[in-house]
C-alpha positions as CSV (number, residue, x, y, z in Angstrom):
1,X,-17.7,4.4,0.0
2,X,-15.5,5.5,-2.5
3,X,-18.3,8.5,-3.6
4,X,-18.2,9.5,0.0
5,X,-14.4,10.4,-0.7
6,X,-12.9,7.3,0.8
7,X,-9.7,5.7,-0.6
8,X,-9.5,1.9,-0.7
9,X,-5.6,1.3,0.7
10,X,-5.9,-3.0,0.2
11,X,-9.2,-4.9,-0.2
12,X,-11.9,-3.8,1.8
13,X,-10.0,-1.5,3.5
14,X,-10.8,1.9,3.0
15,X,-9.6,5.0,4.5
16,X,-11.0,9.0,4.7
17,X,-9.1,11.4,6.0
18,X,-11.5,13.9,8.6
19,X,-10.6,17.8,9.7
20,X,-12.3,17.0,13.2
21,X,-14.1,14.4,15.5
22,X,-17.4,16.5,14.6
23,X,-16.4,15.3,10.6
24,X,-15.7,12.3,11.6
25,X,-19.1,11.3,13.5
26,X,-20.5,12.9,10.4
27,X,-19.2,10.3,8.4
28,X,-19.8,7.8,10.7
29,X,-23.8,8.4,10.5
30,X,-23.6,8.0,6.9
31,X,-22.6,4.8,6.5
32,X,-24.9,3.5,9.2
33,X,-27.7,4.3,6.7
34,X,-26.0,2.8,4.1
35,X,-24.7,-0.5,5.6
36,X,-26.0,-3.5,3.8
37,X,-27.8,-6.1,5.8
38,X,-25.7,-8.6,7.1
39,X,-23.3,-6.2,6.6
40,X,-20.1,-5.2,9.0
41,X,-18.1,-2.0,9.0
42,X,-15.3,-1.6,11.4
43,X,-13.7,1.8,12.5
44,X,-10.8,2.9,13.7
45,X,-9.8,6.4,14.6
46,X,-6.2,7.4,14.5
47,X,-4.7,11.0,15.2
48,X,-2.3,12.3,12.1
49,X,1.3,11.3,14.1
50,X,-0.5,7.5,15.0
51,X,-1.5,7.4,11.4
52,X,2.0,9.0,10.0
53,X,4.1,6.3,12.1
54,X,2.5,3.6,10.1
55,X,5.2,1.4,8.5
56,X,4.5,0.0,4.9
57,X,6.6,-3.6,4.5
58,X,7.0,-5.4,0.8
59,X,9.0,-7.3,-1.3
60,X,9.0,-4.9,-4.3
61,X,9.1,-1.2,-5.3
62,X,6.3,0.2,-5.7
63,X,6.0,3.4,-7.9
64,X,3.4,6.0,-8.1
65,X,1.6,5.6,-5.0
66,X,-0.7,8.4,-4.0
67,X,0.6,9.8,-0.7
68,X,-2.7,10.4,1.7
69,X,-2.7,14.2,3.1
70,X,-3.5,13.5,6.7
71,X,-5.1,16.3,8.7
72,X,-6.0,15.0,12.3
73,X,-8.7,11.7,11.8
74,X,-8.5,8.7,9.8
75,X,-11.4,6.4,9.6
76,X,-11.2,2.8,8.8
């Protein structure tokens, strides 16, 4: 997933930002071919102000993290 230009956020969670629905379903199609057997992929598809209201809460400082550029989907 991460050569189809997703980002992994936490362990097996990976995100891709998408311009539109149409990108999205795209992307979508792509990794049903590529699922493994047995395999399970869950998506969820947030606008940019659900995604952008997303709180981050830790116990530390955390420096350097990349700042995703959200357009209008986010797959999970």
């Amino acid at each position: 997933m991460l050569n189809d230009g997703f980002t992994m956020i936490q362990y097996s969670i990976y995100v891709r930002i998408c311009k539109s629905n149409y990108s999205a379903k795209a992307h979508i199609k792509y990794i049903k071919k590529i699922i493994p057997l047995k395999g399970e992929v869950r998506i969820l598809k947030l606008t940019d102000k659900v995604y952008n209201s997303m709180e981050i809460l830790r116990s530390f400082e955390k420096t350097n993290e990349e700042r995703l550029r959200v357009q209008t989907v986010i797959e999970f």
